[in-house]
N, C-alpha and C positions, 0 to 999 in steps of 0.2 A: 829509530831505525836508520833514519840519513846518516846518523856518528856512526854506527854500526858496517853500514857501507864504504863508509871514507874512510873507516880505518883500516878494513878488508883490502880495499882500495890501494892505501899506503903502503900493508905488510906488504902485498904482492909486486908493487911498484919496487918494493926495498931489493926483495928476492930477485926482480927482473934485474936490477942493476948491479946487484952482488955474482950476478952469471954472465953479464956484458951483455945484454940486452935492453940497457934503459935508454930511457926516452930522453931529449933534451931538458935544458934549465928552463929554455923560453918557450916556456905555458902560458896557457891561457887563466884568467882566472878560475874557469868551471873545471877548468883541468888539472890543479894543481898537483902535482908530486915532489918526491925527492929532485931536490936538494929543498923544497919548501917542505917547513914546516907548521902545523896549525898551532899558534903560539899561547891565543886566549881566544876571545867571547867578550866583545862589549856590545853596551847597548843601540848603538850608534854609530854613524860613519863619522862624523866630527871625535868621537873618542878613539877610535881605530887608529884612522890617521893623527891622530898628535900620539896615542903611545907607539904607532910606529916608525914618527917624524925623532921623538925621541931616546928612543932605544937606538937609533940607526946615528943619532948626532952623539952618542956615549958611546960608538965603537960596540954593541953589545949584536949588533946585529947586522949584514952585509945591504941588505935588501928587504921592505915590505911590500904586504899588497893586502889592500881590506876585500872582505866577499861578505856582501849584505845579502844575510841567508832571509831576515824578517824586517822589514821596513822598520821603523820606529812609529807611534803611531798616540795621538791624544789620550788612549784609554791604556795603550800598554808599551813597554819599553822593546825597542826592537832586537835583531842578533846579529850582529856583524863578526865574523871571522877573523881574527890576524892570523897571518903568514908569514913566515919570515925565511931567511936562509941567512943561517949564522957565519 
C-alpha cells in the first residue's frame, strides 16, 4: 500500500512539474520527489550507503540519500530505500 502511494505520489509530483509547479531538489528525506529517484531496496543502511557511495564514485549517479523504511533486525532483514538523482 506505501509503494502504492509513493508512486501516486511520484506520477503526480512528475505532472506538477511538467506544468511549472514543482517543488524544489532540496527535500527532505520523507519528502522525496523529482529530480529523486527511488533506485532499489536493500536490506540495510550499511548496504544503501556503499551502493550509493558507489554508484555516485562511477559517475552513474549525481546524488544519493538512503530512507530506512524497516530497521534491520536479529530475526528479519530490514528495508532501506535508495534515491538517487541521475
Amino acid at each position: 500500500m506505501k509503494r502504492m502511494i509513493v508512486g501516486l505520489g511520484l506520477t503526480l509530483a512528475g505532472v506538477l512539474i511538467a506544468t511549472g509547479f514543482g517543488t524544489s531538489a532540496n527535500a527532505a528525506t520523507a519528502t522525496l520527489g523529482p529530480p529523486w529517484v527511488l533506485y532499489k531496496d536493500l536490506p540495510d543502511p550499511a548496504a544503501c550507503n556503499s551502493a550509493g557511495y558507489y554508484f555516485e564514485q562511477q559517475g552513474i549517479i549525481q546524488e544519493y540519500s538512503c530512507d530506512e523504511i524497516v530497521p534491520p533486525s536479529p530475526d528479519a532483514r530490514g528495508d532501506v530505500e535508495l534515491w538517487v538523482i541521475f
